[in-house]
MARKOLMI-717505 format. One line per 4 residues: number of its first residue (from 1); their letters; for each residue x, y, z of C-alpha. Coordinates in steps of 0.25 Angstrom, whole numbers, plus 5000, padded with zeros to 4 digits. Example, Ala and Ser with C-alpha at 12.3 -4.5 7.8 and 13.67 -1.06 7.14 Angstrom:
1	as	5049,4982,5031 | 5055,4996,5029
This chain:
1	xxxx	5229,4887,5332 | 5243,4880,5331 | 5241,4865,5331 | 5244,4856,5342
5	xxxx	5258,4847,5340 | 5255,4832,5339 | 5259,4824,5350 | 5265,4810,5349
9	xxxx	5263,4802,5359 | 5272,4790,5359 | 5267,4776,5366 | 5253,4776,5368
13	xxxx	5253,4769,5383 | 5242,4775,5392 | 5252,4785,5394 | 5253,4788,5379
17	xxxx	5240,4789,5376 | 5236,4796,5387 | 5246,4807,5383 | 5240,4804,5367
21	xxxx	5226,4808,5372 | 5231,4819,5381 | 5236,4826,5369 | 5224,4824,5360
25	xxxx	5216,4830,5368 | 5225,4841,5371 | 5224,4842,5354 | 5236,4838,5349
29	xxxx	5237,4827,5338 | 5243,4813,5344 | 5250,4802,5339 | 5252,4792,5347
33	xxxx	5264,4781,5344 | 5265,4767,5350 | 5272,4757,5344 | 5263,4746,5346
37	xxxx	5248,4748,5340 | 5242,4741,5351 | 5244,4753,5362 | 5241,4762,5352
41	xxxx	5227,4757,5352 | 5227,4753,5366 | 5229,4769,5368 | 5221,4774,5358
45	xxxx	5208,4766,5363 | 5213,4772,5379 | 5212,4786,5372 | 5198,4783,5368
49	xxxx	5194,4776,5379 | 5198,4789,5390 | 5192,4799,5379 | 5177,4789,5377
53	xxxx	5178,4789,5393 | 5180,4805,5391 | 5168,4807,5383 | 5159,4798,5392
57	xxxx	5161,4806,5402 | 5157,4820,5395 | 5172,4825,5395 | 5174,4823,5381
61	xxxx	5165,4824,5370 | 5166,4812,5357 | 5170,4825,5348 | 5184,4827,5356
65	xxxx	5184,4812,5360 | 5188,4808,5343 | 5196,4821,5342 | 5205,4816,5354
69	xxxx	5207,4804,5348 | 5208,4808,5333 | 5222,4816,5338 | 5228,4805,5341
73	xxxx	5235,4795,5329 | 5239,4782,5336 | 5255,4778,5328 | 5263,4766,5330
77	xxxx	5272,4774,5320 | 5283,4785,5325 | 5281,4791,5310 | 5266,4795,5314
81	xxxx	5274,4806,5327 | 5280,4813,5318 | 5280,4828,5319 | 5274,4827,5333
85	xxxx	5276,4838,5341 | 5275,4832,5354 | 5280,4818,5357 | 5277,4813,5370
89	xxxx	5283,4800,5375 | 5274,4789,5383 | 5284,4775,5381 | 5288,4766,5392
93	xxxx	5297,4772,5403 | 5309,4767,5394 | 5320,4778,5393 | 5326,4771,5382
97	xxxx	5313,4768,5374 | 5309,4784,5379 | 5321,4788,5372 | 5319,4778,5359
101	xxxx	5306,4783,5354 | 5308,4799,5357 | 5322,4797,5348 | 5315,4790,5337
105	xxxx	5302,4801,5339 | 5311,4812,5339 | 5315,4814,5323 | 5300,4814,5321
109	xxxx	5295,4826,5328 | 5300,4841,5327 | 5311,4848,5335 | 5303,4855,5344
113	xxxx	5293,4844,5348 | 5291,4839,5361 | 5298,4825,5365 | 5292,4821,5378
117	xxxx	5293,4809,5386 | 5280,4804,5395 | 5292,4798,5404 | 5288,4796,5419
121	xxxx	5303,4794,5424 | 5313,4795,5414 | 5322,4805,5413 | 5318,4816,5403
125	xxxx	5333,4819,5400 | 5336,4804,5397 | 5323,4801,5389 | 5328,4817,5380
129	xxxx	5342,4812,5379 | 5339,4801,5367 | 5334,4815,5358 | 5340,4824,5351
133	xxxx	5329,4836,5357 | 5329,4834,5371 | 5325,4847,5374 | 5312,4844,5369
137	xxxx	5310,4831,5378 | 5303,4831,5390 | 5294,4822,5400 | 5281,4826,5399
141	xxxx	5274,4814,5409 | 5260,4811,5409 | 5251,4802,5421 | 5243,4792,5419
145	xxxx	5233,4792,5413 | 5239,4804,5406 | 5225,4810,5402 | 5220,4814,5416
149	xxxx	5232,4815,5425 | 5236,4830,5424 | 5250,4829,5427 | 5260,4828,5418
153	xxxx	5275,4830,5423 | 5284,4839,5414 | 5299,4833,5412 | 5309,4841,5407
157	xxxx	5322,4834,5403 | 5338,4839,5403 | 5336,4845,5392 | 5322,4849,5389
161	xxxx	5319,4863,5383 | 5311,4870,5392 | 5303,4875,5381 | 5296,4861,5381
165	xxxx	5293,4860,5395 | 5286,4873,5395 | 5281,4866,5381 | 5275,4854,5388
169	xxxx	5271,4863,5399 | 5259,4870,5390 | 5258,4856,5384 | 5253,4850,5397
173	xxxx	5243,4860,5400 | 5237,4859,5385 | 5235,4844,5388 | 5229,4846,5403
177	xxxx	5241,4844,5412 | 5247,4850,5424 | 5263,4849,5420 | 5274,4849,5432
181	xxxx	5287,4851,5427 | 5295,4838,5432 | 5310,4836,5434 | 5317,4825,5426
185	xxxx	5320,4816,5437 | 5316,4803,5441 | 5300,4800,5440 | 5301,4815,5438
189	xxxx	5290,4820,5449 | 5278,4812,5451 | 5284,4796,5447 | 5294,4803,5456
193	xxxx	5286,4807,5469 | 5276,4796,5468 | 5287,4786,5468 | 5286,4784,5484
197	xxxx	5270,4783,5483 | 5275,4770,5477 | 5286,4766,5484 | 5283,4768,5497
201	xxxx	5271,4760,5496 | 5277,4747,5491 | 5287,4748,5503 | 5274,4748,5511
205	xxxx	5270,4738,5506 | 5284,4729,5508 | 5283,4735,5522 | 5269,4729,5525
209	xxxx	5264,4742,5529 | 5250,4738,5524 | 5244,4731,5512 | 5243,4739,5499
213	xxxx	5230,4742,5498 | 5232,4749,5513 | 5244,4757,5509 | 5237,4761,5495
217	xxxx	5225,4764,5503 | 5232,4773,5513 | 5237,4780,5502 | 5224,4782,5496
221	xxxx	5216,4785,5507 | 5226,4791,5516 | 5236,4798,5508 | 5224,4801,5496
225	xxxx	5234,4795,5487 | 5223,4792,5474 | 5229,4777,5473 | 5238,4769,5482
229	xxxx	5252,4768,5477 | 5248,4752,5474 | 5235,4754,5469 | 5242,4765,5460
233	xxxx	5254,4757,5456 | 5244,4745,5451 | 5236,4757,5442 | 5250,4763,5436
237	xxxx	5256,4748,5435 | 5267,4743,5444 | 5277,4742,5431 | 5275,4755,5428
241	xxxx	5276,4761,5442 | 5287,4751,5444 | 5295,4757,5432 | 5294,4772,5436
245	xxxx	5299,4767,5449 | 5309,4759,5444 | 5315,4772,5435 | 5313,4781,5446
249	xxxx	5323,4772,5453 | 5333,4771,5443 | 5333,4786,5439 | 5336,4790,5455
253	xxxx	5347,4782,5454 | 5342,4769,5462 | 5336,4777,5471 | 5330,4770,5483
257	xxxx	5317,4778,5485 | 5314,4775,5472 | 5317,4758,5472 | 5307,4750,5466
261	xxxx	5298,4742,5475 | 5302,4728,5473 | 5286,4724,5476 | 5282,4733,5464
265	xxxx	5295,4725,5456 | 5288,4711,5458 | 5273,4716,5454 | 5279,4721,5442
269	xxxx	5286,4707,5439 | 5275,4699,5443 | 5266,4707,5433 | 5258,4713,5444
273	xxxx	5257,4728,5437 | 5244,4732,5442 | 5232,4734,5435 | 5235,4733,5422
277	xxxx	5240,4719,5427 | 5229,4715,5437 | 5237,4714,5447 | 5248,4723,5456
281	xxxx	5247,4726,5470 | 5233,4723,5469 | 5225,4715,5459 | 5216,4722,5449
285	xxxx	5205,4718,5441 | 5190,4715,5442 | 5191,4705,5453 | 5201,4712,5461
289	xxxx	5198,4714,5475 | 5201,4727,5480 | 5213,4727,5490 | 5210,4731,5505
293	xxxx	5217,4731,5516 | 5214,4730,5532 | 5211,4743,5544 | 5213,4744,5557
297	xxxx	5199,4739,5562 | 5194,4748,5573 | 5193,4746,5587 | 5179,4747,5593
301	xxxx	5177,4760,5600 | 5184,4773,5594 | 5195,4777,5606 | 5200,4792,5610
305	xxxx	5210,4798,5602 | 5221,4807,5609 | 5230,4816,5601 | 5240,4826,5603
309	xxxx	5236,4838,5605 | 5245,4842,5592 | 5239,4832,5582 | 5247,4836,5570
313	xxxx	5243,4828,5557 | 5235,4819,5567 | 5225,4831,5567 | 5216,4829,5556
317	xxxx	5213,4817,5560 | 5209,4820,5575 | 5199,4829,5570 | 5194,4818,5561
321	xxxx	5194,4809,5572 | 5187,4819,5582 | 5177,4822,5571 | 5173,4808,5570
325	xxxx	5171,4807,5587 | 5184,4799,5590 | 5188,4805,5604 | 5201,4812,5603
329	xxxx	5209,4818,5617 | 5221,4827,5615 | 5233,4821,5624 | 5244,4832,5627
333	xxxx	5254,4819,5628 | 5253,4814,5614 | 5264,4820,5605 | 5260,4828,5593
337	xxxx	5252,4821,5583 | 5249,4808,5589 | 5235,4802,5594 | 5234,4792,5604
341	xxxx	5225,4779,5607 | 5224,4770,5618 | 5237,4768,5621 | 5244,4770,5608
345	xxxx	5249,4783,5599 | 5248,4788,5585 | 5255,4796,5578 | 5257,4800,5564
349	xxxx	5268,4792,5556 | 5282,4798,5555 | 5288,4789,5547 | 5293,4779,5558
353	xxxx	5288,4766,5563 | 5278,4766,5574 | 5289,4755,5580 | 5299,4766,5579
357	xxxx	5291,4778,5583 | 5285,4770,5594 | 5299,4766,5599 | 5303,4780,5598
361	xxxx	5292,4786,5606 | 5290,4776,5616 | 5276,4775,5612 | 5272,4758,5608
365	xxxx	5259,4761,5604 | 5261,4769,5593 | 5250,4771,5580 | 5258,4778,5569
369	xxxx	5247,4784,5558 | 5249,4786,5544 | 5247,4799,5537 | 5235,4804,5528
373	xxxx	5233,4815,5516 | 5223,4821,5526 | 5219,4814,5541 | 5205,4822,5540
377	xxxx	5201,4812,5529 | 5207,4801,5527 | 5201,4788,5526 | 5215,4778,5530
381	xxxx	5226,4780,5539 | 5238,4770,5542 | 5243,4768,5554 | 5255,4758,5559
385	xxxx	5255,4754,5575 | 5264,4747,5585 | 5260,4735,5591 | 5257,4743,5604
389	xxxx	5248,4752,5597 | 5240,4740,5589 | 5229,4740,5602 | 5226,4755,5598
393	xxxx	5228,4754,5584 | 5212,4750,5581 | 5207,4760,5593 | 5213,4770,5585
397	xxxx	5207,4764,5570 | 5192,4766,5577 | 5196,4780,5580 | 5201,4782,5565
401	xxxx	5188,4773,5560 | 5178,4784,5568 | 5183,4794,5560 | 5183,4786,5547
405	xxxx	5199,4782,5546 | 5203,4768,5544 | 5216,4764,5549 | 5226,4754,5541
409	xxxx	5237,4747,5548 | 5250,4749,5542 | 5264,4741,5548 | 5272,4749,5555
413	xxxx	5281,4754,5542 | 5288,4769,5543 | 5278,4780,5539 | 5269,4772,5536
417	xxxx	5261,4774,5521 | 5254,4786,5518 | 5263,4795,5526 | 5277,4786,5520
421	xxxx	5271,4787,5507 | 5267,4802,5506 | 5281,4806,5514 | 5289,4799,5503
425	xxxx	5281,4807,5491 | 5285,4820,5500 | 5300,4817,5500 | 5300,4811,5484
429	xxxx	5293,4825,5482 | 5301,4833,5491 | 5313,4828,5483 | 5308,4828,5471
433	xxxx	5309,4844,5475 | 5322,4843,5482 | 5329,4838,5466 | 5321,4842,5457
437	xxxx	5317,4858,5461 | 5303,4852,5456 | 5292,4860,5461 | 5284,4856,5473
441	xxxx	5270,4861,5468 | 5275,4853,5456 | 5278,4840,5462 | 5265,4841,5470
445	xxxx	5258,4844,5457 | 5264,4834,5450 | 5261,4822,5462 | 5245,4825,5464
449	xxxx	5243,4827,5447 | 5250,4816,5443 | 5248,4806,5456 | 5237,4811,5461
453	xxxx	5242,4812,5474 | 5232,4819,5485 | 5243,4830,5488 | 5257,4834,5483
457	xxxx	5269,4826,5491 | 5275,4838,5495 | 5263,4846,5498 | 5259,4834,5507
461	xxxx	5274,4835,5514 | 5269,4849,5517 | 5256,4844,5523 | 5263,4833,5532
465	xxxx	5274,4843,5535 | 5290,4840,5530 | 5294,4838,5544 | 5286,4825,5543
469	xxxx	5287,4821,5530 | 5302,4824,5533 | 5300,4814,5547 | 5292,4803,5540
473	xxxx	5304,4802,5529 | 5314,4803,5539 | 5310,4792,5547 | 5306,4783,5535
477	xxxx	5321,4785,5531 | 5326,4781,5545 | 5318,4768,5544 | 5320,4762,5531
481	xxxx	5333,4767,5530 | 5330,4770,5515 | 5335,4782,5507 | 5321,4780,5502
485	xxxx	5316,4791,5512 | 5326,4802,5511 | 5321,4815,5514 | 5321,4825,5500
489	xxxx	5327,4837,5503 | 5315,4846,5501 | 5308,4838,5512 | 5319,4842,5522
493	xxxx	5320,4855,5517 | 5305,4857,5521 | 5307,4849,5534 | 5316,4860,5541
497	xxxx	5314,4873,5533 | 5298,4871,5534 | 5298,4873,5518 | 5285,4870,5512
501	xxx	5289,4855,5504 | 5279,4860,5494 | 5282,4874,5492
């Protein structure tokens, strides 16, 4: 049997040492590097710690625990690399010092081993252009915690040999991971997509549509998001998803969808990073309180619901509501998708105000609801209302209540969260497409592995249709005036030739 090549792992972060014990187990010999003892041992006694946790639990016997860790030599000496076959790169996101340690790496190792760079958004052709092989360079990105997440994204760079990607490829699967080939561009996909989960949650927030913990809590219960985009930018820590940001912005050319939030800028420089820090959006700690946020409180007495008789995406949620009792009327005058109570209508958000949408319809009352990852289950809804409408707002909260909804009022911002959010990851997918001729599957592959997201962006622009997803943007874009929402190609593509976005 031809023995496996050593792998080099150089900076033993979690990252780092994440990747170290990922190849151990795979059966390589590991030498990880960092030049400061210290985080060698900090990584070191990580490894042990995931692999005792392993072994408590009954997936790994003591036997394999120490042969594990007897592959791996920790080094604070580049001498101990050399020979490697596989160098994987896990460094701060520093082009230049990227660039530093692979040049001073590469006289050590043979011609045909692999350079690769753990890199999350710099450019692969940049980070191969300080070699003298950049054929045999290429991003091979990892999640955290590398271990169990089973993505990892494939990067080739200008100049890659395609021998190594098919190379990395089979490596991938020999270590337990689903590869996507990525294109080298900006956050390449999945720091690229996610990027609007972020920041159009912190322009929520400027925008007072509702506290944090409400819009995280939407996102969760609503959009079955696994975390809210602040209770997942306090895990990742706000420097680290600041920096991404930061060089995704500078790598589209300054380009505004991409702008930093300048409320995550001041957390970062008042120290706030999270939980490693204790505090970020929210505090952390033993004697942290968990955050929570207000609901409509129900009127007394559940009311009759009208509907139109074409319910549209309201219809899942009328045969909830009829399944818990609520007394529903179909009323031929309503237009499609709209339900009515008292006096007052709602209707399903289409990216406008409900001060607008009311004007424009000569309707005052008007309730406008958020969206959902499915209406037949969930848990939350947002809903934003004019002043006329506030009478019928609780009316409508007790109907919601009989059937197990609670209903959290947001300001009356454009497209409100979950349905703003989740159109903004269609469109960055859906462009993401248009460039890059990245394949769909792939990009929704690549989002639910690696982001945990409950569905694939453009699988779920399918599910809300492209004429609407196509509406919400186009009306967001008229209000803010922002390039921010421009509409990708692919999306309008889909929008009037009726081509699947996810085919």
């Amino acid at each position: 049997m031809t023995a496996l090549p050593r792998v080099w792992v150089l900076g033993a972060g979690s990252m780092g040492a994440g990747i170290a014990q990922l190849a151990a187990q795979a059966g390589h010999d590991v030498c990880l590097y960092d030049a400061q003892p210290p985080a060698l041992e900090r990584a070191l006694a990580a490894i042990a710690a995931d692999l005792d946790g392993a072994v408590s639990r009954g997936k790994l016997g003591p036997e394999r625990r120490g042969e594990i860790l007897g592959r791996i030599r920790p080094a604070a000496d580049l001498e101990a690399g050399r020979g490697s076959g596989i160098v994987v790169e896990a460094i701060i996101e520093d082009l230049g010092a990227k660039q530093d340690l692979l040049r001073r790496i590469e006289p050590l190792v043979a011609d045909d081993a692999l350079l690769l760079s753990n890199t999350s958004s710099l450019s692969v052709t940049a980070i191969a252009a300080a070699l003298a092989r950049p054929q045999r360079v290429a991003g091979w990105h990892f999640f955290n915690p590398a271990v169990r997440m089973k993505l990892v994204e494939i990067i080739p760079g200008m100049q890659t040999d395609p021998a190594v990607v098919d190379a990395l490829r089979a490596l991938s699967r020999s270590w337990g991971k689903t590869a996507v080939a990525a294109p080298n561009v900006p956050g390449f996909i999945v720091n690229r997509v996610a990027r609007p989960y972020y920041a159009e949650a912190w322009r929520l927030l400027a925008e007072r549509a509702a506290p944090a913990p409400a819009i995280d809590a939407l996102l969760r219960q609503a959009g079955g998001f696994a975390l809210g985009p602040f209770e997942l930018m306090d895990l990742i820590g706000h420097d680290v998803n600041l920096a991404v940001t930061e060089s995704v912005f500078r790598a589209t050319g300054f380009d505004s969808r991409y702008a930093p939030a300048l409320m995550q800028q001041e957390l970062v420089r008042a120290g706030r990073l999270g939980r490693k820090s204790g505090h970020g959006v929210y505090r952390h700690g033993p004697d942290a309180a968990a955050p929570g946020f207000a609901t409509v409180a129900p009127a007394s007495g559940i009311p009759v619901v009208r509907h139109a008789a074409a319910p549209g995406l309201l219809g899942s949620l009328l045969e909830r509501l009829r399944g818990a009792g609520v007394p529903l009327e179909t009323d031929s005058r309503l237009p499609d998708e709209t339900l009515a109570v008292g006096g007052s209508r709602i209707a399903t958000t289409d990216g406008r105000t409900a001060a607008h949408r009311a004007a424009v319809e000569s309707q005052p009352a008007l309730i406008l609801l958020d969206t959902a990852l499915d209406l037949a289950r969930t848990p939350l809804l947002g809903a934003a209302a004019t002043a006329a409408a506030t009478p019928d707002r609780a009316a409508f909260a007790a109907a919601l209540d009989a059937a197990g909804v609670r209903l959290v009022e947001l300001a009356d911002v454009a497209g409100l969260v979950v349905m703003r959010v989740v159109a903004a990851l269609v469109n960055e997918a859906a462009d993401l497409a248009s460039w890059n001729a990245v394949a769909a599957a792939d990009i929704d592959l690549a989002m639910q592995l690696g982001t945990a997201y409950p569905r694939g962006p453009l699988a779920w622009g399918r599910s809300l249709g492209a004429a609407r997803v196509h509406t919400v943007l186009r009306h967001l874009s008229d209000h803010y005036g922002d390039a921010r929402y421009r509409i990708a190609p692919r999306l309008s593509e889909s929008r009037w030739s009726g081509a699947a976005l996810d085919a």
